[in-house]
TORLO-345507 format. One line per field, with one value per atom (N, C-alpha, C): x, y, z; residue in one letter; atom name. Coordinates in Angstrom, 1 decimal. Example, Ala and Ser with C-alpha at 12.3 -4.5 7.8 and 13.67 -1.06 7.14 Angstrom:
<mivexs>
px	(13.2_12.3_13.2_12.8_13.7_12.9);
py	(-5.7_-4.5_-3.3_-2.2_-1.1_0.0);
pz	(7.8_7.8_7.8_7.1_7.1_7.9);
type	(A_A_A_S_S_S);
atom	(N_CA_C_N_CA_C);
</mivexs>
This chain:
<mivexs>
px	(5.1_5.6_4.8_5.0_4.9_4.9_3.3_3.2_2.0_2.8_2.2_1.4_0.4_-0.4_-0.9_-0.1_-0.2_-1.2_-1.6_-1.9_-1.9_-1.9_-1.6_-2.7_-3.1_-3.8_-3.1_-3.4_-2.1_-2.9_-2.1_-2.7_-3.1_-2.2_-2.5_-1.7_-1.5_-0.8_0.5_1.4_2.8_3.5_4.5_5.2_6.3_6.6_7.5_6.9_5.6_5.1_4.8_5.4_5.3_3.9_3.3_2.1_2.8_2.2_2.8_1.4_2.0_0.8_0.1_-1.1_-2.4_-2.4_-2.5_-2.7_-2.1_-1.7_-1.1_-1.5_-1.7_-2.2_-1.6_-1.5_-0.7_-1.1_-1.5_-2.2_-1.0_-1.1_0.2_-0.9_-0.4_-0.8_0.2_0.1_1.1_0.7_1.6_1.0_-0.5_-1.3_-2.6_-3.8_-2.9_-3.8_-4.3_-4.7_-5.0_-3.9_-3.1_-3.0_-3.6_-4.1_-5.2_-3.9_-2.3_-1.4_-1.6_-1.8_-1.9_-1.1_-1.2_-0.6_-1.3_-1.5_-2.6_-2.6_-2.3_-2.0_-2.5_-3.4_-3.6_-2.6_-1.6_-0.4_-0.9_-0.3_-0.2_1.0_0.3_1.2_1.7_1.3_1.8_1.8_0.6_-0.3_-1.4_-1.9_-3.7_-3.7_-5.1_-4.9_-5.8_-5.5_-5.9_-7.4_-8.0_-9.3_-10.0_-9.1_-10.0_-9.3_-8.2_-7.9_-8.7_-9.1_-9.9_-11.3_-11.6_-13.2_-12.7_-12.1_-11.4_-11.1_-10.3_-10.4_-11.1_-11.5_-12.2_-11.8_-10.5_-9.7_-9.2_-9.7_-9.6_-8.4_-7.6_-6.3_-6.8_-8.2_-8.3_-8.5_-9.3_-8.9_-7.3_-6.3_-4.9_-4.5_-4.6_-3.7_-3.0_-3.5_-2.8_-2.4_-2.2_-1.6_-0.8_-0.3_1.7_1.9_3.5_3.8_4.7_5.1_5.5_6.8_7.3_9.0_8.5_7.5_6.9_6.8_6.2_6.1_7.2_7.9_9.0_9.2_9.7_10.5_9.9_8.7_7.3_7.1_7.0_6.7_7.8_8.7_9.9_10.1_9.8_9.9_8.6_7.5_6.5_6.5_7.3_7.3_8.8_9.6_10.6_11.5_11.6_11.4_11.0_9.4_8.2_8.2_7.0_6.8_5.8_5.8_5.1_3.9_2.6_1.9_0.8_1.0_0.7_-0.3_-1.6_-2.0_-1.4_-1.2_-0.7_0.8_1.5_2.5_3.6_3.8_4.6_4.2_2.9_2.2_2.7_2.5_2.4_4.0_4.3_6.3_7.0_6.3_6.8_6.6_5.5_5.2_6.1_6.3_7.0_8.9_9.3_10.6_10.7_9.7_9.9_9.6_9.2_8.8_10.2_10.9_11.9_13.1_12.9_14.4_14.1_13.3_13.1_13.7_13.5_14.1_15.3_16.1_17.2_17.1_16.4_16.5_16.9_16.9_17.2_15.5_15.5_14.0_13.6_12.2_11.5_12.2_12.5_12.7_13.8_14.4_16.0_15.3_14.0_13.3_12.9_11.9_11.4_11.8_11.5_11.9_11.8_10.5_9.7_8.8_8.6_7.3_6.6_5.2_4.1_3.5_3.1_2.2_0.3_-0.4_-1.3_-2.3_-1.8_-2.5_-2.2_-0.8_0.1_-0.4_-0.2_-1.4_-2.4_-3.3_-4.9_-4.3_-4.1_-4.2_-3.4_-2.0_-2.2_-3.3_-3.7_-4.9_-6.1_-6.8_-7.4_-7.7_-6.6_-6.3_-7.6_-7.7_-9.0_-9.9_-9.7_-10.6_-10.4_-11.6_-11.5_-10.7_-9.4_-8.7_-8.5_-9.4_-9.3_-10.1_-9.6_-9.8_-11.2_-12.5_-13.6_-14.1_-13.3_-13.7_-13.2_-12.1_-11.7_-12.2_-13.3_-13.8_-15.5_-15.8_-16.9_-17.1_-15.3_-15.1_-14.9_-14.5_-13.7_-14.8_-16.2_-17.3_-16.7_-15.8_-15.4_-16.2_-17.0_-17.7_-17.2_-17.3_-17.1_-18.0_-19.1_-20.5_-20.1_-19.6_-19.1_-17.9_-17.5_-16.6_-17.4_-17.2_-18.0_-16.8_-15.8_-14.7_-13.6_-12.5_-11.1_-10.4_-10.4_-9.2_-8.4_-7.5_-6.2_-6.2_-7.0_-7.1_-7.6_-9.3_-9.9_-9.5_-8.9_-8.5_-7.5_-6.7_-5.4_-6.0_-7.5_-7.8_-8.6_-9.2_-9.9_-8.9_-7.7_-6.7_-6.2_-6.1_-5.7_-6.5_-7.8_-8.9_-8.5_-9.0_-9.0_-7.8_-6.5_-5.4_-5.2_-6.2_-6.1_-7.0_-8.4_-8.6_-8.3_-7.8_-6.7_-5.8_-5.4_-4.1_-4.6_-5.9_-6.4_-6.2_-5.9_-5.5_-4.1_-3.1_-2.0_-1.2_-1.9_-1.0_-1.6_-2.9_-3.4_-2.4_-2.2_-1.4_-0.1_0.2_1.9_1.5_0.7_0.5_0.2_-0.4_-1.1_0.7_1.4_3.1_3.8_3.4_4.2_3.6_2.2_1.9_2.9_3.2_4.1_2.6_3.5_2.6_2.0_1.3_1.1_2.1_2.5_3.2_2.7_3.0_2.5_2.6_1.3_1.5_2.3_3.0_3.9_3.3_2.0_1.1_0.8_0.8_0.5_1.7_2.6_3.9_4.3_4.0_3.7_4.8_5.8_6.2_6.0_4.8_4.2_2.9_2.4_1.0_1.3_-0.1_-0.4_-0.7_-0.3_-0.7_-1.3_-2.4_-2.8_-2.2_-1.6_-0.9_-2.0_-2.3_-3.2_-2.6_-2.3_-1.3_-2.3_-1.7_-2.5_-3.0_-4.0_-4.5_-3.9_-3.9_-3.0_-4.3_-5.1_-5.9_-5.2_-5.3_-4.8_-3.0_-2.1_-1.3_-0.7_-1.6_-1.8_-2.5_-3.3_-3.7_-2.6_-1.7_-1.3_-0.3_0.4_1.5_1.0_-0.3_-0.5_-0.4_-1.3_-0.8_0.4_1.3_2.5_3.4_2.9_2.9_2.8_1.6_1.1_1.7_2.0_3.0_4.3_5.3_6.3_6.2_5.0_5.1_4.8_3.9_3.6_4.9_6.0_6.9_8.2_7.9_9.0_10.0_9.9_10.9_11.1_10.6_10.8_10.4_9.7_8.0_9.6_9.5_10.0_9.9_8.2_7.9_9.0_9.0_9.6_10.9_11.6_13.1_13.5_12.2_12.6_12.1_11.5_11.0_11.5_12.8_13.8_15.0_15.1_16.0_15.8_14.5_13.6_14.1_13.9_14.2_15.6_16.5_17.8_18.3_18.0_18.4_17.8);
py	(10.6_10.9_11.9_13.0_13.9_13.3_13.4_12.8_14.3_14.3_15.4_14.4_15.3_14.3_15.5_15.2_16.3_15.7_16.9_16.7_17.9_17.7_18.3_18.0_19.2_19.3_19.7_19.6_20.0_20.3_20.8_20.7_19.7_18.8_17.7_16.6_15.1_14.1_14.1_14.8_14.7_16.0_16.0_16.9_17.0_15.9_15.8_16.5_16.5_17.8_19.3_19.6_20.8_21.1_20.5_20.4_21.0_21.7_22.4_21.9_22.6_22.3_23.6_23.5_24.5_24.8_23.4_23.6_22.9_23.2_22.8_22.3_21.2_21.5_20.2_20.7_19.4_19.6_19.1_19.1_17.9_18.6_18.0_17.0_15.8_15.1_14.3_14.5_14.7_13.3_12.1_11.3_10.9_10.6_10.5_11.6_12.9_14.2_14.7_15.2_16.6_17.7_18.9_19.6_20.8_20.9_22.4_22.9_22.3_23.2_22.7_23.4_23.2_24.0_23.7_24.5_24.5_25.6_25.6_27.0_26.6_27.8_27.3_28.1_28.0_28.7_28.3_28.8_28.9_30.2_30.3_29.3_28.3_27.4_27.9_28.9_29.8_29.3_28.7_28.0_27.2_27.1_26.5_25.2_24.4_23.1_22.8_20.9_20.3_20.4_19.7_19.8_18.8_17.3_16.4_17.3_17.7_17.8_19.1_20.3_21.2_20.8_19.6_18.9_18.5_17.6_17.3_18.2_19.1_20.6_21.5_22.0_23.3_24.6_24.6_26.0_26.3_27.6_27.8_28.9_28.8_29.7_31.4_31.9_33.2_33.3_32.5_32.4_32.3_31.2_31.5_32.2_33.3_33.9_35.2_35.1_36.4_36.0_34.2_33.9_33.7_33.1_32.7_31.9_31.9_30.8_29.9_28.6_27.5_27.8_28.5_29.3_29.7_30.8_31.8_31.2_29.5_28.9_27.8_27.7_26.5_26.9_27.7_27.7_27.5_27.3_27.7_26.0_25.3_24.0_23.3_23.4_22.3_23.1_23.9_23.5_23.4_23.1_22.3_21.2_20.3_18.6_18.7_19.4_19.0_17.6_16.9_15.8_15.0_15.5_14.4_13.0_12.4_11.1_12.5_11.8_12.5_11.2_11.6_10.4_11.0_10.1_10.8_9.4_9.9_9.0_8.9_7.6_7.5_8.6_8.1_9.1_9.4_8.5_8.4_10.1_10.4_11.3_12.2_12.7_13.8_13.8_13.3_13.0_13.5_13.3_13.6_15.1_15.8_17.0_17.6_17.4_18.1_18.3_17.2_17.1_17.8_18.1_19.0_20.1_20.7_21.8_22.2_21.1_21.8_21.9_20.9_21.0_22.5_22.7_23.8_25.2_25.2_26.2_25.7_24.5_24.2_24.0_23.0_21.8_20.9_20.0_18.9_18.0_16.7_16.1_16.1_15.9_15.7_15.0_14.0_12.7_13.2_14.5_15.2_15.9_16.2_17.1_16.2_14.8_14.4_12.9_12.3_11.4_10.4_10.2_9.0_9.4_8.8_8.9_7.7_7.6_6.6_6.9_5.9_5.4_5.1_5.5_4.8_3.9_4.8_3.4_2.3_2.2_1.0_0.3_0.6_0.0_-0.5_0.5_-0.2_-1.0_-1.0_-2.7_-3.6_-3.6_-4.6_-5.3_-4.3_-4.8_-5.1_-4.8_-4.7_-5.0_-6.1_-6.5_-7.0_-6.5_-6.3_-5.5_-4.4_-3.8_-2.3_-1.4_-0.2_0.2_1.0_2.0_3.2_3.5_5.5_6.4_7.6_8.1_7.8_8.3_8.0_6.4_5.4_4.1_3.8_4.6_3.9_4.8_6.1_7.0_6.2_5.5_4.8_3.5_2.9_1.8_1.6_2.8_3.1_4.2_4.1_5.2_6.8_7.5_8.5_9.7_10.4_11.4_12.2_11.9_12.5_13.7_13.4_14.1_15.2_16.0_17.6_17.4_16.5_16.0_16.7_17.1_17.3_17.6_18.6_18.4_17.9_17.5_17.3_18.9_18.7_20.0_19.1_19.9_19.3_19.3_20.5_20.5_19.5_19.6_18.8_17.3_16.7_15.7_14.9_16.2_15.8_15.6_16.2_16.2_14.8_14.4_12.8_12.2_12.3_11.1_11.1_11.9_11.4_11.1_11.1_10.5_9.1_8.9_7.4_6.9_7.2_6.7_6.1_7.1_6.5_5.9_5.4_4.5_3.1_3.6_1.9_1.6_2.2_1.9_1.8_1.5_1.8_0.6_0.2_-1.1_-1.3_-0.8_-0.6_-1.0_0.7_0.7_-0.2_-1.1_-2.2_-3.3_-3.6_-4.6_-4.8_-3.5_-3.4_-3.2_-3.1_-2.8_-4.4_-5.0_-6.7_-7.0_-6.6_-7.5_-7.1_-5.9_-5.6_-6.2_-7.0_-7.2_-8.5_-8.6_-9.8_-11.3_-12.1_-13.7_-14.0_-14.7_-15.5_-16.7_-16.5_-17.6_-18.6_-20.0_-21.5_-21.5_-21.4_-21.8_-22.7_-22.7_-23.7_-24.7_-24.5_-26.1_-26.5_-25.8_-27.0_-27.5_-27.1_-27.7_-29.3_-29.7_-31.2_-32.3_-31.4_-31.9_-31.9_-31.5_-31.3_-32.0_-33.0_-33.5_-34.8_-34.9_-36.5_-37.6_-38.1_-38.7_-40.3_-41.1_-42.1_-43.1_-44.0_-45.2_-46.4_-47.1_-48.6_-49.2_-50.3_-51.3_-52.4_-53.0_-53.7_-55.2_-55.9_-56.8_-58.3_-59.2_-60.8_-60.4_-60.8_-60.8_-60.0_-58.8_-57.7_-57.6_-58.1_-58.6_-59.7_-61.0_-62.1_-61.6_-60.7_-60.0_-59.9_-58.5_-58.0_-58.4_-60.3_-60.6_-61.1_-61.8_-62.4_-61.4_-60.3_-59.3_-59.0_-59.0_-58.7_-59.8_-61.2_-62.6_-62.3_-61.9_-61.6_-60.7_-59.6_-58.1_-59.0_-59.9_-60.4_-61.2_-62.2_-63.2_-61.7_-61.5_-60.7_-59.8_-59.5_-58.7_-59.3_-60.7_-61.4_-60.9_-60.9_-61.0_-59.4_-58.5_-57.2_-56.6_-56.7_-56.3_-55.3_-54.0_-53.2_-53.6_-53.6_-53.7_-55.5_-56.5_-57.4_-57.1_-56.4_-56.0_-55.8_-54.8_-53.9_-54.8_-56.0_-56.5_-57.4_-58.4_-59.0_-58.0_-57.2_-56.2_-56.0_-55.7_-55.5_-56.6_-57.7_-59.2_-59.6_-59.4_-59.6_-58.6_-57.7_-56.2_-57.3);
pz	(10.6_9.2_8.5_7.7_7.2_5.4_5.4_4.0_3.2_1.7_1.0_-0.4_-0.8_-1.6_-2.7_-4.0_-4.6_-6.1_-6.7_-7.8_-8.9_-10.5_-11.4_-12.3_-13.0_-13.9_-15.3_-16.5_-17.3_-18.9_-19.8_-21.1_-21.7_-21.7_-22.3_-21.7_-22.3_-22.3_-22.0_-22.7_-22.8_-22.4_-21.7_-22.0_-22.6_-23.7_-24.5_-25.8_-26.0_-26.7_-26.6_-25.1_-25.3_-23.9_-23.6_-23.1_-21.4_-20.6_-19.6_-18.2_-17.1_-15.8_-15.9_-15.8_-15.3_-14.1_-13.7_-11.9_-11.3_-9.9_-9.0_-7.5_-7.0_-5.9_-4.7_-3.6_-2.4_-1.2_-0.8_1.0_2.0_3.1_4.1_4.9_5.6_6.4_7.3_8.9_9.5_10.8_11.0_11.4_11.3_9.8_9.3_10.0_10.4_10.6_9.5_9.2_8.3_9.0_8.4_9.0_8.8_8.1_7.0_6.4_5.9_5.2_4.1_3.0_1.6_0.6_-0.4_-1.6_-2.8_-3.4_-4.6_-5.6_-7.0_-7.9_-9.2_-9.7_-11.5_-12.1_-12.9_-13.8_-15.1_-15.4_-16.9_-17.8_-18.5_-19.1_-20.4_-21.0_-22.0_-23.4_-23.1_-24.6_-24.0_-25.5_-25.4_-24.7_-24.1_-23.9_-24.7_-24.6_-25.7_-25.2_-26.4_-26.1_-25.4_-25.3_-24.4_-22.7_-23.1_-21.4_-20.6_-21.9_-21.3_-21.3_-21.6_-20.6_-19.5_-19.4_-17.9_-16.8_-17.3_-15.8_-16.1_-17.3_-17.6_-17.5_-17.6_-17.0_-18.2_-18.9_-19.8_-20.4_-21.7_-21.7_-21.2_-21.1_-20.9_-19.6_-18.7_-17.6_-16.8_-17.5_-17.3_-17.4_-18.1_-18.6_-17.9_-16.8_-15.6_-14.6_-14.6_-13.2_-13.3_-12.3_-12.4_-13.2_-13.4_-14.5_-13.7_-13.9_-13.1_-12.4_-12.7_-12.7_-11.2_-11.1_-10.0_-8.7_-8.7_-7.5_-7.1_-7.9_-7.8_-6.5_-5.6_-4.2_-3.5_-3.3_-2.7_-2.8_-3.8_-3.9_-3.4_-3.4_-2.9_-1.6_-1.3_0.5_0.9_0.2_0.9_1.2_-0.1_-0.2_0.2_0.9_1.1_2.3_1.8_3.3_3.3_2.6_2.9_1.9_2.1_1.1_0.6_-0.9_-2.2_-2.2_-2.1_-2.8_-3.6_-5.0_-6.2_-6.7_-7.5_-8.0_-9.7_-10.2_-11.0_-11.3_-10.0_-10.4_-11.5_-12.1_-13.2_-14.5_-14.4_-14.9_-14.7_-13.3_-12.3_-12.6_-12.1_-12.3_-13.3_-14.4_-15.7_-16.4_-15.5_-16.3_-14.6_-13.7_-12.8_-13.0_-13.6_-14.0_-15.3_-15.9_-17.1_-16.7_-15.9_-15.6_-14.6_-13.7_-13.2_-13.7_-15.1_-16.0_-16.6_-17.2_-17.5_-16.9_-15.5_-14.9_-13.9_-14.6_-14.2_-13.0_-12.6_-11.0_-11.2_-10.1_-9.8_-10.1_-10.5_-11.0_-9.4_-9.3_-8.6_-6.8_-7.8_-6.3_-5.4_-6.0_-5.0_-4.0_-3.8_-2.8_-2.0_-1.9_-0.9_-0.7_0.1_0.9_0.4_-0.5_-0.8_-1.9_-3.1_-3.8_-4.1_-3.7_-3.5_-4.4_-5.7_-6.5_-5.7_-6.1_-5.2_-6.1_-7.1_-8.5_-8.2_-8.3_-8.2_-6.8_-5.3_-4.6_-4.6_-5.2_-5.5_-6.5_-7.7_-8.7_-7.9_-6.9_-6.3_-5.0_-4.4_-3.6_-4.4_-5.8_-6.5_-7.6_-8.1_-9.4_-10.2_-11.5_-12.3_-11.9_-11.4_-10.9_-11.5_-11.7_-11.8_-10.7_-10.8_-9.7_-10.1_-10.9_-11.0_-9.5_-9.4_-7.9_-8.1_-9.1_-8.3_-8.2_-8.6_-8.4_-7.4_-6.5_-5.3_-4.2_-4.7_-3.8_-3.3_-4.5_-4.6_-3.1_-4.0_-3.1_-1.5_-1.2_0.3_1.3_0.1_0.8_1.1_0.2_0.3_-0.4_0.0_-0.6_-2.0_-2.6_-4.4_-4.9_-4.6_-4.9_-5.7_-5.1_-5.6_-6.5_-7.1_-8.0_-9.6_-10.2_-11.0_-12.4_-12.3_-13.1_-12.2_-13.4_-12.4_-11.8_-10.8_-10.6_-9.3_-9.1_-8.4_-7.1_-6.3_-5.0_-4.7_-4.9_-4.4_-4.7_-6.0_-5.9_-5.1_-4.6_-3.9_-2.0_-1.6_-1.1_-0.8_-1.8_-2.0_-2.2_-2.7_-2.5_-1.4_-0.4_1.1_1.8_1.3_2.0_1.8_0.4_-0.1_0.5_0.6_1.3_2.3_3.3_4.5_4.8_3.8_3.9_3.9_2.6_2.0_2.8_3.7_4.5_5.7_5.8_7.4_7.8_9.8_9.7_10.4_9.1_9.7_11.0_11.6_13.1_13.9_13.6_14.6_14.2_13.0_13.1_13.6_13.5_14.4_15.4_16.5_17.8_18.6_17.3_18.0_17.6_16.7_16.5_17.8_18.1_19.5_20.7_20.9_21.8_22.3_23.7_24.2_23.8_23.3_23.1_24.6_24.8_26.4_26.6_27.8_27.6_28.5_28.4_28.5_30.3_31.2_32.7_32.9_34.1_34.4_34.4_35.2_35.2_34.4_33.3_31.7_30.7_31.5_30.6_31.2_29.7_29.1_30.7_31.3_32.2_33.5_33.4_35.4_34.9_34.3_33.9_34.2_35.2_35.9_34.4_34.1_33.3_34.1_33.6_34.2_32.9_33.2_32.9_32.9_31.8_31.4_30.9_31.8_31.5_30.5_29.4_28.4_29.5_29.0_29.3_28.9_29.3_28.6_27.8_27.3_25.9_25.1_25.5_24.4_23.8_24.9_24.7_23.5_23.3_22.8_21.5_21.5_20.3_19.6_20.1_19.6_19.1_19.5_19.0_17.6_17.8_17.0_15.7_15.7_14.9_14.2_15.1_14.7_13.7_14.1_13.6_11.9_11.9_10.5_9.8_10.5_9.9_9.2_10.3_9.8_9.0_9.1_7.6_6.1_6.3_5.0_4.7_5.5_5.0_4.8_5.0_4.9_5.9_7.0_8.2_8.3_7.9_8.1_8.8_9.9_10.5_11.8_11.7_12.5_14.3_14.1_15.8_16.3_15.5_16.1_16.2_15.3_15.8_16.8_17.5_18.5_19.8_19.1_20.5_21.3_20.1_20.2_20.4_20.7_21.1_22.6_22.9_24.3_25.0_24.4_25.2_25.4_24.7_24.7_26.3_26.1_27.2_28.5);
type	(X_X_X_X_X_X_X_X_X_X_X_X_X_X_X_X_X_X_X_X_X_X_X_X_X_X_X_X_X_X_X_X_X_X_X_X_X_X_X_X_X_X_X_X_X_X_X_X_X_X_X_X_X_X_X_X_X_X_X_X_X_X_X_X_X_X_X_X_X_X_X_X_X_X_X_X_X_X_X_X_X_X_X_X_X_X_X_X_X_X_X_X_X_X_X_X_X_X_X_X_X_X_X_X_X_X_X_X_X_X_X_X_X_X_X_X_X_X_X_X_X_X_X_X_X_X_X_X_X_X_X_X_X_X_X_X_X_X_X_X_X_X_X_X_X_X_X_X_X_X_X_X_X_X_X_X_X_X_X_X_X_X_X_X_X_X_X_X_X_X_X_X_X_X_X_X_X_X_X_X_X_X_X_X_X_X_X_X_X_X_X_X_X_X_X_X_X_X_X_X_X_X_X_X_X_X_X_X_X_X_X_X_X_X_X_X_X_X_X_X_X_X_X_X_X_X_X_X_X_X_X_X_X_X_X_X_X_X_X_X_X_X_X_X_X_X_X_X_X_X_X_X_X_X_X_X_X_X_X_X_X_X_X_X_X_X_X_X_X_X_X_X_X_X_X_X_X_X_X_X_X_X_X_X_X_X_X_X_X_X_X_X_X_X_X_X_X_X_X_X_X_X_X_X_X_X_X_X_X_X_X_X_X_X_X_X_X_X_X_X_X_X_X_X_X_X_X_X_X_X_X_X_X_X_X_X_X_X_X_X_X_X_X_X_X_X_X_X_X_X_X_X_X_X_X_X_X_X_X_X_X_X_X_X_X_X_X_X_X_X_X_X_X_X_X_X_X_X_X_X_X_X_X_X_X_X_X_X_X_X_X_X_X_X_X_X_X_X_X_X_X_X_X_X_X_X_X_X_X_X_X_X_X_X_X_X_X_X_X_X_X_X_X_X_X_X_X_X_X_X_X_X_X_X_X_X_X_X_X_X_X_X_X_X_X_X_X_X_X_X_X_X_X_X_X_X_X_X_X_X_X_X_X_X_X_X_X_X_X_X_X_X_X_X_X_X_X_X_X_X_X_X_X_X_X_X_X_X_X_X_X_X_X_X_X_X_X_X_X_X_X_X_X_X_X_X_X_X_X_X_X_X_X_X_X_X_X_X_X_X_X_X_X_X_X_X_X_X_X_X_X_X_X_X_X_X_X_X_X_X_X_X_X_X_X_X_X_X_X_X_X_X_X_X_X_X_X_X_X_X_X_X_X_X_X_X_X_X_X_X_X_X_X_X_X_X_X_X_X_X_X_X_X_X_X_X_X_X_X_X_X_X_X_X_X_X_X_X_X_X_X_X_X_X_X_X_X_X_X_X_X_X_X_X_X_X_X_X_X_X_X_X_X_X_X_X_X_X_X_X_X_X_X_X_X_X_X_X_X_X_X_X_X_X_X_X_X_X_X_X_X_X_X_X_X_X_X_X_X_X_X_X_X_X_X_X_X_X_X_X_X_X_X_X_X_X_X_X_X_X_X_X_X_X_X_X_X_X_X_X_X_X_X_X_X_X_X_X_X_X_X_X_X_X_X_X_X_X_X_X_X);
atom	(N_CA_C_N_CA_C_N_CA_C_N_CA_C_N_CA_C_N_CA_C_N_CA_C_N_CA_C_N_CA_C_N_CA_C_N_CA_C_N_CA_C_N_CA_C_N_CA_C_N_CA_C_N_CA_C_N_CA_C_N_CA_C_N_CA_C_N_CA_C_N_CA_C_N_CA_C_N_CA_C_N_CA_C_N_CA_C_N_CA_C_N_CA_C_N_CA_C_N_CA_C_N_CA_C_N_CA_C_N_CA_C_N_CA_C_N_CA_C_N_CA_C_N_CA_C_N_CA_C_N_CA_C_N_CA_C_N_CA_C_N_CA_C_N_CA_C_N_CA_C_N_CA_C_N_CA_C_N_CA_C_N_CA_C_N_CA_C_N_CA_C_N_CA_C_N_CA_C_N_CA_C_N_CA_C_N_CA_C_N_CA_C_N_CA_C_N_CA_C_N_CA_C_N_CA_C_N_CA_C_N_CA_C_N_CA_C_N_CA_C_N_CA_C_N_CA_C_N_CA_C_N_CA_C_N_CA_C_N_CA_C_N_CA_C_N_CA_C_N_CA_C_N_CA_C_N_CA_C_N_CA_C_N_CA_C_N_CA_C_N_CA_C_N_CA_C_N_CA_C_N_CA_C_N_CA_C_N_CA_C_N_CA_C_N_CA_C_N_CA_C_N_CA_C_N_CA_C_N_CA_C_N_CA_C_N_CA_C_N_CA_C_N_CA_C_N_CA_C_N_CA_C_N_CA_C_N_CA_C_N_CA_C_N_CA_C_N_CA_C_N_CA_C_N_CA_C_N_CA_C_N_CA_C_N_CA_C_N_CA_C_N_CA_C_N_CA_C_N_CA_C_N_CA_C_N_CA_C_N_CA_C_N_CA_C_N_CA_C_N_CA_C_N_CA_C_N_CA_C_N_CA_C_N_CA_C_N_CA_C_N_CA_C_N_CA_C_N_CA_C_N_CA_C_N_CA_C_N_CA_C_N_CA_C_N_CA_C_N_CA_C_N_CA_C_N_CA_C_N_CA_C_N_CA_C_N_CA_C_N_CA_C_N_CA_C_N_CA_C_N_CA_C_N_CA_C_N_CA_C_N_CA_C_N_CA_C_N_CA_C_N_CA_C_N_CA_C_N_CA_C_N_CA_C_N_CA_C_N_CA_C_N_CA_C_N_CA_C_N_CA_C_N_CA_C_N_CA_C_N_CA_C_N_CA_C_N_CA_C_N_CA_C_N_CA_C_N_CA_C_N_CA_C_N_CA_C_N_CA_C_N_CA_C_N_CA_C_N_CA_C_N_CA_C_N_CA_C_N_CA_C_N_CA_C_N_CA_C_N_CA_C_N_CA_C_N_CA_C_N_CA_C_N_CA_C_N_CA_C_N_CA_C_N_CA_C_N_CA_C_N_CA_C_N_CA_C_N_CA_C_N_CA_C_N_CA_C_N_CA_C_N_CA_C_N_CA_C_N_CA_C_N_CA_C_N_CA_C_N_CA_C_N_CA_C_N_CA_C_N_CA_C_N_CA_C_N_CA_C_N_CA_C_N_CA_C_N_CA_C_N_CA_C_N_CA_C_N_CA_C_N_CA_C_N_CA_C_N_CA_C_N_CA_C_N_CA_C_N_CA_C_N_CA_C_N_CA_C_N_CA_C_N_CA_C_N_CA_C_N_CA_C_N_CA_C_N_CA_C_N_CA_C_N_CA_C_N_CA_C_N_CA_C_N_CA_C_N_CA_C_N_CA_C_N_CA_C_N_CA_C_N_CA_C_N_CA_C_N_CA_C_N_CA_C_N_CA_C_N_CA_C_N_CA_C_N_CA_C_N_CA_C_N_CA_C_N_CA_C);
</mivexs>
């Protein structure tokens, strides 16, 4: 399976305010390969970013301001992810500034290009629940080298989230491989109907016991006692 793992950096929060992508970035992984194909572009979003989001990436509007604008790579991005599963952390995010960016230049939203879109937030809190699941808490968790993490930018995050992925998901193909293995099946010689069994016939003591016993069962149950039914049943036959 042919899975892309993208990520976005952006001005701000919303883009129901107006807020656009900075950066762009998606790396391919092809039956849990790496393939070294990627995609990666700083865009001119054609206004300032906010100011918590320009501590978060650091890409600043003077730096932007001579690269492409989101219009320039659209063809270029949907036949990368065309096909594939999209797996996005916190995708609802990512989702939301991509559909506005292709309404904008009159597309189809997001989900018309690829096959599948995977949450991986939404995985980690359910394997996870109460637990930190932002990428460096699950980079932390899964021993995935971060170190060089220092701002957010998109490549490399999109790069640690297919790390972290395939760790979280590691496991997998063994468990489908032990479902495909055939069960053992039961030797002839141990099926319950080829076994010597040794037969102990009770003793007159143990016998005499055991009526007596049963004597007691039927008084206490007032004539109910099962085993005598069946044993005046025995006797009749």
């Amino acid at each position: 399976m042919r899975q892309i793992f993208l990520d976005t950096e952006t001005t701000g929060l919303d883009p129901k305010l107006g807020h656009r992508i900075v950066e762009i970035a998606a790396v391919e992984i092809l039956d849990r390969r790496p393939t070294g194909r990627r995609l990666h572009h700083y865009l001119n979003p054609e206004r300032e970013s906010e100011s918590g989001a320009l501590q978060v990436h650091g890409l600043t509007q003077e730096f932007l301001q001579d690269k492409q604008k989101f219009n320039d790579i659209t063809k270029e991005l949907l036949e990368f992810i065309d096909g594939a599963e999209l797996i996005m952390h916190n995708a609802p995010f990512d989702m939301g500034f991509l559909d506005h960016e292709l309404g904008l230049a009159e597309l189809q939203p997001l989900n018309s290009y690829c096959q599948l879109i995977t949450d991986t937030l939404k995985m980690a809190k359910d394997l996870h629940p109460g637990k930190k699941n932002n990428l460096d808490a699950l980079c932390e968790r899964y021993q995935v080298d971060n170190s060089h993490r220092t701002l957010h930018g998109a490549l490399l995050d999109a790069e640690l989230l297919a790390d972290v992925y395939l760790a979280m998901t590691r496991g997998q193909e063994s468990l489908i491989m032990e479902a495909e293995i055939p069960q053992p099946t039961l030797d002839a010689a141990m099926s319950p109907f080829n076994l010597q069994l040794t037969v102990l016939q009770a003793s007159t003591e143990e016998l005499e016991a055991h009526g007596q016993y049963l004597e007691q069962i039927e008084s206490q149950s007032k004539g109910t006692c099962l085993w005598k039914r069946l044993e005046s049943a025995t006797t009749v036959r």
